[in-house]
ZAFIKOL-228425 format. One record per residue (C-alpha): x, y, z; residue in three letters. Coordinates in steps of 0.05 Angstrom, whole numbers, plus 5000, padded with zeros to 4 digits. Example, Ala and Ser with C-alpha at 12.3 -4.5 7.8 and 13.67 -1.06 7.14 Angstrom:
REM residues 2
524649105156ALA
527349795143SER
This chain:
REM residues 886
542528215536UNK
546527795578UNK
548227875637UNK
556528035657UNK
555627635729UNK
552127055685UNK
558026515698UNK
559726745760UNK
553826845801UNK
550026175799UNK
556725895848UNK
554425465908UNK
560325365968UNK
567025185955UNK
572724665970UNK
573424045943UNK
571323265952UNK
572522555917UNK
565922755874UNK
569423255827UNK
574522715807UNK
568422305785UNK
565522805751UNK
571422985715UNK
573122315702UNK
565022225671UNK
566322745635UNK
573522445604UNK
570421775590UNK
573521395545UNK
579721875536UNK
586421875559UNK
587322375613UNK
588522445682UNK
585923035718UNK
589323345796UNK
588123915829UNK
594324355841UNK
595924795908UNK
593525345880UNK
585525035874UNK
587024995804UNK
585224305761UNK
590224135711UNK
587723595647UNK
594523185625UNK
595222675572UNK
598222085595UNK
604522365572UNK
604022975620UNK
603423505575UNK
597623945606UNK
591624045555UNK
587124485608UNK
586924835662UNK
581725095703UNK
578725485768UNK
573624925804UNK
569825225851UNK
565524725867UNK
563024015849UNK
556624195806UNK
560424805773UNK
565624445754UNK
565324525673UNK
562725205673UNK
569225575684UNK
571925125618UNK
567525285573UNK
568826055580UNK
573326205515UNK
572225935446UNK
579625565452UNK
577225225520UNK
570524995473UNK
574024755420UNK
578024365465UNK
571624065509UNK
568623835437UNK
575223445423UNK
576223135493UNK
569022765474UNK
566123195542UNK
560023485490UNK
555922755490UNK
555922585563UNK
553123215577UNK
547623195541UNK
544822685577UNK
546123045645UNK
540123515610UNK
535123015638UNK
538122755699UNK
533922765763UNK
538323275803UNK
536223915791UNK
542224295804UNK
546023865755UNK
541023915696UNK
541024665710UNK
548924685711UNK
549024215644UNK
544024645614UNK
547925325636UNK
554424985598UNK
550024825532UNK
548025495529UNK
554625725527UNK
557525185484UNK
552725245423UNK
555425815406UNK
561325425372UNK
559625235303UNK
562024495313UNK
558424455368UNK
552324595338UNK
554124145281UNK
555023595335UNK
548723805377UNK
543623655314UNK
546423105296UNK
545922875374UNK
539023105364UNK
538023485437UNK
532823985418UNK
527623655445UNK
531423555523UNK
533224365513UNK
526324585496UNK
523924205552UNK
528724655605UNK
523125165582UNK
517624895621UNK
514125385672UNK
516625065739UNK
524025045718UNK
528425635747UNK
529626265714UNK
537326085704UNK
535225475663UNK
530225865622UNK
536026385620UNK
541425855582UNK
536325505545UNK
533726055509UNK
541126215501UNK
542325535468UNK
536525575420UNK
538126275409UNK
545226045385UNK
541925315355UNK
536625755314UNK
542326235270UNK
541525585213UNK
537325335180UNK
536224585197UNK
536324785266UNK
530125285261UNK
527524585239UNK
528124135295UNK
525824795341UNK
519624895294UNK
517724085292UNK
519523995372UNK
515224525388UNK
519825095410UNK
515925705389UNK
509725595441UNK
514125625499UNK
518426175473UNK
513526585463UNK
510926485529UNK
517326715554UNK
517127475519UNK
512927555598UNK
517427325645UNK
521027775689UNK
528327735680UNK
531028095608UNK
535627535594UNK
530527065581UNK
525927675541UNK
533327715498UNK
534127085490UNK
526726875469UNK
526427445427UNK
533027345384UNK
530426585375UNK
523526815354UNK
526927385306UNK
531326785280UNK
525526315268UNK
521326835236UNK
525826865181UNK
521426215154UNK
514926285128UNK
512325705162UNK
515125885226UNK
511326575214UNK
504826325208UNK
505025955271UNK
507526535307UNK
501226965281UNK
496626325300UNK
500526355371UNK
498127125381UNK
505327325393UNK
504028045361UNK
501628365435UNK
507028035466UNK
512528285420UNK
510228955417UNK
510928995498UNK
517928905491UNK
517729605454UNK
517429865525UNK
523529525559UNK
527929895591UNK
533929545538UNK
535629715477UNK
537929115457UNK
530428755466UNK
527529415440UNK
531829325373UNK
530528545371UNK
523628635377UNK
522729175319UNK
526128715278UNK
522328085292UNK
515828585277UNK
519628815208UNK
519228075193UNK
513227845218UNK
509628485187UNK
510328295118UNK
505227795128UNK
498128205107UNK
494527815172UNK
499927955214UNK
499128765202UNK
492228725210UNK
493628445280UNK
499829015296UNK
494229435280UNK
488729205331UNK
493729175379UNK
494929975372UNK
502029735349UNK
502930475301UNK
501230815355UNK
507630485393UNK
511630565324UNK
510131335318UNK
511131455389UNK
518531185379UNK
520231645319UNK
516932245365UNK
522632115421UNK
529932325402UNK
533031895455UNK
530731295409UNK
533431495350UNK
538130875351UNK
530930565338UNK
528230975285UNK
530830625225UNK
527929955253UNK
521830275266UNK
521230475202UNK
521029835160UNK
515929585208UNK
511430295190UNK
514030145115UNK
510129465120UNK
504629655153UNK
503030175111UNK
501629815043UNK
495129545085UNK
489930055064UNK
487029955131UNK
492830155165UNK
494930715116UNK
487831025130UNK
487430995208UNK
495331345212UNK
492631855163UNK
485931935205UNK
490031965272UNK
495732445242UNK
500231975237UNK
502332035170UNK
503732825167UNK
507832615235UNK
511932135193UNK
512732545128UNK
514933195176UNK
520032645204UNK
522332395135UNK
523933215108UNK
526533435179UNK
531132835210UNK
538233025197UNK
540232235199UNK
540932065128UNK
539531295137UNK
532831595177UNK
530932005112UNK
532931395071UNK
528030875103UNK
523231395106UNK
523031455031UNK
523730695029UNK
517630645069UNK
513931175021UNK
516330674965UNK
512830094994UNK
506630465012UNK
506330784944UNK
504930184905UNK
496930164925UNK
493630574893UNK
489030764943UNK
495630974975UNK
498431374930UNK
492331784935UNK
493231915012UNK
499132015003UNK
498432594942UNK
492832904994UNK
498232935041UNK
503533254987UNK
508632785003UNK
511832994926UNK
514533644969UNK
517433215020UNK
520932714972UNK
523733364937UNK
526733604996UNK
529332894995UNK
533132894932UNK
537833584958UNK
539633115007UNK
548233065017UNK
547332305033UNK
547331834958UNK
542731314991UNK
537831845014UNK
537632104940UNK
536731444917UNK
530731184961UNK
527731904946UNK
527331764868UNK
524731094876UNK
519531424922UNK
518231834865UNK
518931324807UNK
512230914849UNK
508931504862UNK
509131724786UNK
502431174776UNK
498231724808UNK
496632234752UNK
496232844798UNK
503832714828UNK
507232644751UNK
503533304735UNK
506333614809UNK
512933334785UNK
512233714716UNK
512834374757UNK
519034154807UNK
522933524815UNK
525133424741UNK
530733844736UNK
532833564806UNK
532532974783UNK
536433094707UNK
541633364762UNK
542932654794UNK
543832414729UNK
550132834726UNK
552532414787UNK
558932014801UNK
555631484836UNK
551831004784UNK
546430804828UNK
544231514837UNK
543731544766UNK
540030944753UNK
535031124808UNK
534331834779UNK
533831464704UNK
528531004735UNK
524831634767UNK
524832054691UNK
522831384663UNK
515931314701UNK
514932074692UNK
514932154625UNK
511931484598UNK
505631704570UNK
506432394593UNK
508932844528UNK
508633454580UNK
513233194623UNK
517932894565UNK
518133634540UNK
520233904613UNK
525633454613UNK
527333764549UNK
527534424571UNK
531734194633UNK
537333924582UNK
535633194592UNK
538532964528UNK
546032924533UNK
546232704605UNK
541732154587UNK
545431934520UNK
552031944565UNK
547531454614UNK
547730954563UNK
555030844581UNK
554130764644UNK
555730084683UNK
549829914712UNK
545129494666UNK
539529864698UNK
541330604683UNK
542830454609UNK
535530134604UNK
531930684643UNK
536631244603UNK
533930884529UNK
526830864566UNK
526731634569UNK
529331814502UNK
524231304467UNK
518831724505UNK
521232414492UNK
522632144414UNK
515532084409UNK
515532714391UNK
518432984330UNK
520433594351UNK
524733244409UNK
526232604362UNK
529533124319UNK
534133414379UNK
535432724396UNK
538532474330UNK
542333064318UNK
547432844384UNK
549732134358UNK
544531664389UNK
545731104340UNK
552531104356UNK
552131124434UNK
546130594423UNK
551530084392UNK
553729874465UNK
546629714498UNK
544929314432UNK
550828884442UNK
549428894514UNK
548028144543UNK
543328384597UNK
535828194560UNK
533128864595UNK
537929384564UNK
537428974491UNK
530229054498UNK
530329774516UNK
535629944471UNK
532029604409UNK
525629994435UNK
529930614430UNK
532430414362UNK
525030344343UNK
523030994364UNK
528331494335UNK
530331194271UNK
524131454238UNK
526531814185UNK
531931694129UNK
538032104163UNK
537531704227UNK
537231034183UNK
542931194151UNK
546931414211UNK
544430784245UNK
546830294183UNK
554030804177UNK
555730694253UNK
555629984247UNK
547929764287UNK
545329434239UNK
549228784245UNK
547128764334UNK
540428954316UNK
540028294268UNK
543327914323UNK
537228014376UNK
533027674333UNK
536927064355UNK
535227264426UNK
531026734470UNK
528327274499UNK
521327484481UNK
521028214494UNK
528528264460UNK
525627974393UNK
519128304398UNK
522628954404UNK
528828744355UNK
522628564309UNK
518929284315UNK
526129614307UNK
527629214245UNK
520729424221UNK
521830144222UNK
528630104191UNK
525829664135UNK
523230284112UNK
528330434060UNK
530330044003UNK
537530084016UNK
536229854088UNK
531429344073UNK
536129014021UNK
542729094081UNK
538128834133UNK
536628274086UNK
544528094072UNK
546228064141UNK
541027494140UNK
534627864168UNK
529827504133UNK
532426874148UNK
531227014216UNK
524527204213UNK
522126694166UNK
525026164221UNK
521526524275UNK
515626514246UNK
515525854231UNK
515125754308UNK
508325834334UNK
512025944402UNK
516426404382UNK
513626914327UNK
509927524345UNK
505728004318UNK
511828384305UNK
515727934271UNK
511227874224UNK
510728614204UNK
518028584206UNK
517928044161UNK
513328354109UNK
515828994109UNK
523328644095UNK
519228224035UNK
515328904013UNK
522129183992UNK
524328553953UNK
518828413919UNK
521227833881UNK
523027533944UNK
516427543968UNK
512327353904UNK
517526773897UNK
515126563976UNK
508626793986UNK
506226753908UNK
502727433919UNK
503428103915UNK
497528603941UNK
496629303898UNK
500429633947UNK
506929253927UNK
508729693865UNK
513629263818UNK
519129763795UNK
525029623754UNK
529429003769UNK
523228463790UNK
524127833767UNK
520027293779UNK
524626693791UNK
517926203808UNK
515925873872UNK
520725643930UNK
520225383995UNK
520525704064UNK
528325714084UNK
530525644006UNK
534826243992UNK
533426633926UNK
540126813884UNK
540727543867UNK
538427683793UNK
546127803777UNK
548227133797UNK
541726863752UNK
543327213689UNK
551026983695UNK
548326283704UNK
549125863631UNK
542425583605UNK
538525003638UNK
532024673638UNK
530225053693UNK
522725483688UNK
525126183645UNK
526126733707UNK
521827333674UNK
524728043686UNK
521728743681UNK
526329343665UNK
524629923638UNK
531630313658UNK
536830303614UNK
543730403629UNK
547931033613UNK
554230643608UNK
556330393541UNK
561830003510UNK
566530413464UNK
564030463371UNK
568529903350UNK
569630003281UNK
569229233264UNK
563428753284UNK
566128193330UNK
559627893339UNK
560727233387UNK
557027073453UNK
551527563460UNK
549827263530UNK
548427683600UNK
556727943611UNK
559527163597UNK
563527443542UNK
565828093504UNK
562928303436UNK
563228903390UNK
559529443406UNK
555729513347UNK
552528843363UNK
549329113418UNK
547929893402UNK
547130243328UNK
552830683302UNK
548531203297UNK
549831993306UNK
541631953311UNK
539131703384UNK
531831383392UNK
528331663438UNK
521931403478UNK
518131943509UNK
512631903566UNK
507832343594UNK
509432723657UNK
508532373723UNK
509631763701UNK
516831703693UNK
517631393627UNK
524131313596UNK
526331643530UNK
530431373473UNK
531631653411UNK
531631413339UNK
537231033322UNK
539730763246UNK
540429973230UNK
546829763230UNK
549129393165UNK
552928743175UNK
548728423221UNK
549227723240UNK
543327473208UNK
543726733252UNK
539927213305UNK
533427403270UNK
529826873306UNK
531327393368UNK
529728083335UNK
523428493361UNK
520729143332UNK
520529743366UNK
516130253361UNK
517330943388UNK
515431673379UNK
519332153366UNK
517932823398UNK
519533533366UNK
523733903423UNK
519534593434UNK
514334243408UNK
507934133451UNK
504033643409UNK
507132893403UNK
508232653333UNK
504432003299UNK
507131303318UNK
511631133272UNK
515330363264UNK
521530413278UNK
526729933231UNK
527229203242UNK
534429233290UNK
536528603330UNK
535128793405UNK
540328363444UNK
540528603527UNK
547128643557UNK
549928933624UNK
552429523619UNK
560529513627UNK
561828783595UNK
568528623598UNK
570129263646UNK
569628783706UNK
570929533750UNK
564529783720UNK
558929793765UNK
553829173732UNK
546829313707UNK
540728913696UNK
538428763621UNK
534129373578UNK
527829093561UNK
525429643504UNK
519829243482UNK
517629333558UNK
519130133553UNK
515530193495UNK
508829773525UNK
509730273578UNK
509730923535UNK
503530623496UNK
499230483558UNK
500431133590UNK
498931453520UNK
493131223503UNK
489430813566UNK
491031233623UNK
487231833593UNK
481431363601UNK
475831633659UNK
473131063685UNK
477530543718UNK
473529893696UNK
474630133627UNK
482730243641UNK
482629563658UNK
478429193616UNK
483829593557UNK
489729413592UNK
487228703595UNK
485828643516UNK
493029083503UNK
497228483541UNK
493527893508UNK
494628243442UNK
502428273461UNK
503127623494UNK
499827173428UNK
492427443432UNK
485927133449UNK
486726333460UNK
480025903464UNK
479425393521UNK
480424753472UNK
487125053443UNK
491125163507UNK
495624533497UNK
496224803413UNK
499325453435UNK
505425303429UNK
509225863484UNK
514525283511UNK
517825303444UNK
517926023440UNK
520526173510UNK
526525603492UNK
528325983439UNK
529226643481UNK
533026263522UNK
537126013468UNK
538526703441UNK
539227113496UNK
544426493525UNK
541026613597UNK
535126273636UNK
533627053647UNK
528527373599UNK
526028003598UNK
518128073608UNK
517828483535UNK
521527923494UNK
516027473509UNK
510827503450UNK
506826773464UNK
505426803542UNK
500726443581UNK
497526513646UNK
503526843693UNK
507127183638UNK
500527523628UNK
497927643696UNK
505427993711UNK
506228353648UNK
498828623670UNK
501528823741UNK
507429153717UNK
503329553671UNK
498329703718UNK
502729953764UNK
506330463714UNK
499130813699UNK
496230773786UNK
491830203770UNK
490729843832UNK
491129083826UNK
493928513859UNK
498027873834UNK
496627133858UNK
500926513833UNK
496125883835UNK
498225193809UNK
500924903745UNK
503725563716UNK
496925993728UNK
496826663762UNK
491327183756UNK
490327873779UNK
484428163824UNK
481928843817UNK
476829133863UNK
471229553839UNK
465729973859UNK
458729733842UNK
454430373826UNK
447429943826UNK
447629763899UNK
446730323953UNK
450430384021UNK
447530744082UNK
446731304092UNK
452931704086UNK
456331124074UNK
458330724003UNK
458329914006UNK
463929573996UNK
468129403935UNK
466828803895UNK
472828313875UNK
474228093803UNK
477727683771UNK
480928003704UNK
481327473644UNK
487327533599UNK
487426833557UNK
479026623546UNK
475527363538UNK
481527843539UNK
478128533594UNK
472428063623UNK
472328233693UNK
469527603732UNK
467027593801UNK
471727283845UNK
466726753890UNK
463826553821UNK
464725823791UNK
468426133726UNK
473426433771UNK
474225813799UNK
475425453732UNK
479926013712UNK
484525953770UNK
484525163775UNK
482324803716UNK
């Protein structure tokens, strides 16, 4: 606080003498000016030219500059008459009154910008800290606390104070006697604090007592710098623990307790909000009363910036935990209630946040269960955003892991404020808003209320969002409500799929980890799984896993659950498919490729001409409703997969008669009914005809009808619709296939035990794939011919799994899956090396006994289909081993 009579009233005599021409002319070194006094006592600086650049009041000799340096245009002008470097070495002259007066006129010039450029690079710290020595006058400790003061506002001055040693004398100078020196010292100290450094030395210096008797002045202005200077020194844990020996809270409450200091209380209470997250502290306030005296201030003060520190100060404290517990003794959750009915928006604010820390203590999120929800679902209704991210933040923290309270903000109507938060635009209200929903769509019953008002759609902005946080959050949100088929398919119709691939590009971990779980639970569905997979999915999360820094946990389930629902995907990669992965119509086994090779749909295969590529090997069992036209002529020509049109009756028998293949119930088999040969065939296709057998079934009838063989007809696949390029395309028939199917579920799933299902299932596909082959005639069966042929005929490197009657290792061990699946045996199947694959089966073994209560664990086997057609070899045996490999 300066003092108005400063300039004036440090003025010795008056008149004039030959000296103040020297001075001036000192002063003017080196420049070209004249200086004269006028009539009226006035001195008036010309240039050589005349014009006048200054002019002055001298009242004396030694005072001579003072007067000058009074207005910022009158400094200016000093720094660019050169008068700023001379003086500075008047700061160490022997005359005292000079050094005093030079020292007075640096403390009012450093308050110019350039002159403080001009001063460090002059580098005078070191001659003004020394004007703070004990024996020097109160006037000089007076302007060279003022120049520091002014010096210390940047940075690389707080520097040269800190390394010359300014703080020790400063701080010495919070005692003396005359307030302009306490301001002064003060404002430099609060200045210098601002550095961590510069801290510690000030706690090593004991400055804490001294600040806090400045709390007492009769001067606002020291009062206010001093609270200040204890705000930042006070974030320092050994500096509270000092504030707090030296009865500082006591000071601090004593403050808030007297009105006439309310210009104080906000100050006041950011040093209380720092002290109070020492547990020490927070327990001798609460012991003395303290704390019901500053939550009573908080709920009563009508000074909304008071109510708002007050909550920030509860924020602070809150995040102990030992805290949080005084502070729930002391039902501060009323108070911050009170809080959020509050007129002011920053009031409301600080009072959720309060609330959002205070939600770690169990006891305050059930208190908040019963009041303070609704309140809070009201700010969300607010115009101002940050009151509705604060509010979102507050809901957030109450209802993760809290189904109770996710239900009362049900009940208050939560829902459609917060979906209408996710348009908000503040990054942080959108993430806090998807934070709520994905804990209240934890629960069905809410996840259900949820879906029905358009989340998906108001999701689409936060997933495109390019703040990492709301991605994250709205991925998480994603993952949580599109749990069942309805919400998948209103998240793939509204257009989220394609932003939801996208984050799996994200550098962020917590946006693919969550992008990863999301694309997990919308893998789901087969429809999804195979959209997810066009908009390049997989590709994605084959590359990040590939990354050991990069892939997750998540990723990998995402990645798996994509591959469960394209099964020929993920034999082709991974070469195995577990018993869970049930092969349905439309697998194809297109053989082994590497990681990042893509895999051609099965339409683009069976369009492809034949090459010496390894024979793709389909199963289909569903045959196609659509049908060419009866031609009345055969136009036999290309009978290939939809290359080329031919006849109908090429493909299908004229026949008013239809086969039909009938399965038992459960199983889904297909039916087709008897059909009649067709005369006229082209007879350069017999090496391609199959037999079918089938069963006809009386209708009313219960009991099936004997097997009877069916007529020798020329089976030839074709997608349905050739040469009606409109027509939706099918995948070949395989009837041979339908038929194997039939048989199995005819006559071995009746079968009780399951090792005897197997071991019959076994013996019934080596019988159709060639029969029982010794060891030493592997390289005489002759199955490369035969599957060239097929290839031949059916013009396609495509072949379906029934065509094939000589088949070797992997046509066997996936004509055994397929099979197995049909009839709910459970087995797995491996590709190995050099064209083998095998299935595993896992059975019980009756002779050994578990514990107690318990049953032991299932044995592995191998199941033989080429050597001993239904032997069932143990897995970690050497015959396995030469079964896989050799």
């Amino acid at each position: 606080m300066t003092k108005g009579s400063q300039l004036g009233k440090h003025g010795a005599g008056t008149g004039t003498n030959v000296q103040d021409t020297c001075i001036l002319k000192f002063i003017l070194r080196g420049k070209c000016m004249r200086a004269k006094r006028n009539v009226t006592g006035r001195w008036q600086i010309r240039n050589w030219n005349g014009t006048i650049v200054l002019v002055s009041f001298m009242i004396s000799t030694h005072d001579f500059i003072l007067p000058v340096t009074a207005g910022e245009e009158n400094k200016a002008t000093l720094l660019e008459l050169g008068a700023v470097e001379p003086l500075t070495k008047l700061l160490t002259h022997e005359d005292k009154i000079v050094r005093r007066n030079a020292t007075m006129i640096f403390g009012i010039l450093a308050s110019n910008n350039d002159v403080k450029k001009l001063l460090r690079e002059l580098d005078v710290m070191n001659s003004v800290i020394a004007q703070l020595a004990p024996e020097e006058e109160v006037v000089i400790h007076e302007f060279a606390s003022l120049c520091l003061a002014n010096m210390s506002a940047e940075y690389t001055s707080k520097v040269q104070i800190f390394e010359h040693g300014g703080l020790e004398p400063l701080i010495r100078l919070l005692s003396s006697p005359d307030p302009d020196v306490k301001k002064n010292s003060i404002e430099c100290i609060y200045n210098l604090a601002q550095d961590f450094q510069c801290r510690a030395t000030i706690q090593e210096l004991n400055a804490i007592p001294s600040i806090l008797e400045l709390l007492k002045s009769e001067y606002p202005i020291i009062q206010l710098l001093a609270l200040k200077t204890l705000g930042v020194i006070t974030n320092d844990k050994e500096s509270r623990a000092m504030l707090r020996d030296s009865q500082g809270m006591d000071l601090l409450i004593k403050i808030l307790e007297t009105k006439e200091l309310n210009d104080l209380h906000i100050e006041a209470l950011a040093v209380i909000a720092n002290c109070l997250e020492d547990m020490d502290t927070m327990v001798l306030i609460q012991q003395t009363g303290g704390l019901k005296k500053l939550l009573a201030f908080a709920e009563n003060s009508t000074i909304p910036d008071i109510q708002k520190n007050a909550a920030k100060a509860i924020t602070k404290a809150a995040y102990d935990p030992e805290n949080r517990k005084l502070f729930h003794e002391q039902e501060v959750e009323k108070c911050l209630i009170a809080l959020l009915s509050s007129e002011s928006d920053g009031t409301k604010i600080a009072a959720s946040q309060a609330i959002s820390a205070m939600c770690e203590h169990s006891g305050s999120k059930e208190f908040f269960n019963h009041q303070g929800i609704p309140q809070l679902i009201q700010l969300l209704k607010s115009d101002n955003e940050e009151v509705r991210e604060a509010a979102a933040l507050a809901l957030a923290n109450l209802t993760t892991c809290n189904p109770a309270n996710a239900n009362a903000a049900a009940e208050a109507d939560a829902i459609d404020p917060l979906i209408n938060t996710l348009s908000s635009k503040r990054d942080g209200a959108i993430a806090n808003a998807a934070t709520v929903l994905t804990n209240m769509a934890t629960q069905e019953a809410l996840r259900g209320s949820i879906q029905s008002r358009d989340v998906m759609g108001a999701l689409l902005a936060p997933l495109r969002s390019a703040n990492t946080v709301v991605q994250s959050k709205a991925a998480l949100a994603v993952a949580a409500t599109a749990c069942d088929a309805e919400a998948r398919a209103e998240l793939r119709n509204s257009g989220g799929l394609e932003p939801l691939v996208e984050l799996l590009r994200s550098k962020n971990d917590e946006v693919r980890r969550h992008a990863s779980w999301a694309m997990t639970v919308c893998a789901s569905d087969e429809l999804m799984a195979t959209e997810l997979c066009r908009l390049g999915a997989l590709d994605i999360l084959e590359e990040i896993n590939l990354s050991v820094s990069r892939k997750n946990k998540f990723s990998e389930a995402a990645y798996n659950k994509l591959l469960n629902n394209n099964l020929s995907l993920k034999y082709s990669q991974t070469g195995y498919l577990s018993s869970s992965n049930i092969i349905g119509d439309g697998f194809y086994d297109y053989g082994r490729i590497n990681p990042g090779t893509k895999l051609l749909p099965l339409k683009d295969l069976c369009l492809q001409e034949p090459n010496d590529i390894r024979a793709i090997l389909l199963v289909n069992s569903k045959s196609s409703d659509v049908s060419p036209p009866p031609s009345t002529e055969d136009k036999s020509s290309d009978i290939g997969y939809g290359r080329s049109i031919s006849s109908s009756s090429s493909l299908r028998r004229a026949s008013k008669e239809k086969t039909s293949y009938h399965f038992s119930a459960g199983v889904g088999s297909p039916t087709e009914e008897k059909s009649e040969p067709t005369s006229g065939r082209n007879t350069a296709l017999s090496k391609g005809t199959t037999k079918e057998k089938g069963l006809r079934k009386g209708r009313g009838k219960k009991e099936e009808e004997k097997v009877k063989e069916e007529e020798e007809l020329i089976t030839v696949p074709k997608w349905a619709g050739e040469g009606s390029p409109e027509k939706e395309w099918y995948p070949p028939f395989d009837p041979d296939f339908c038929v194997y199917v039939y048989e199995v579920t005819k006559s071995i799933l009746p079968i009780n035990s399951i090792k005897e299902q197997i071991e019959a299932l076994a013996k019934y596909v080596a019988e159709k794939m060639g029969g029982t082959i010794p060891k030493d005639k592997l390289q005489d069966f002759s199955w490369e011919l035969h599957i060239s042929e097929l290839k031949f005929q059916l013009k396609s490197n495509v072949i379906p799994i029934g065509h094939i009657k000589k088949g070797i290792f992997y046509h066997r061990a996936l004509l055994f899956k397929a099979l197995a699946d049909k009839i709910g045996i459970g087995c797995s199947l491996i590709r190995g090396e050099y064209g083998r694959a095998w299935n595993e089966v896992k059975l019980m073994n009756k002779s050994q006994k578990g514990v107690i209560g318990g049953l032991p664990p299932p044995e592995v086997y191998l199941v033989d289909l080429m050597f001993h057609p239904g032997g069932l070899i143990k897995l970690k045996s050497r015959e396995a081993d030469l079964y896989r490999f050799l």
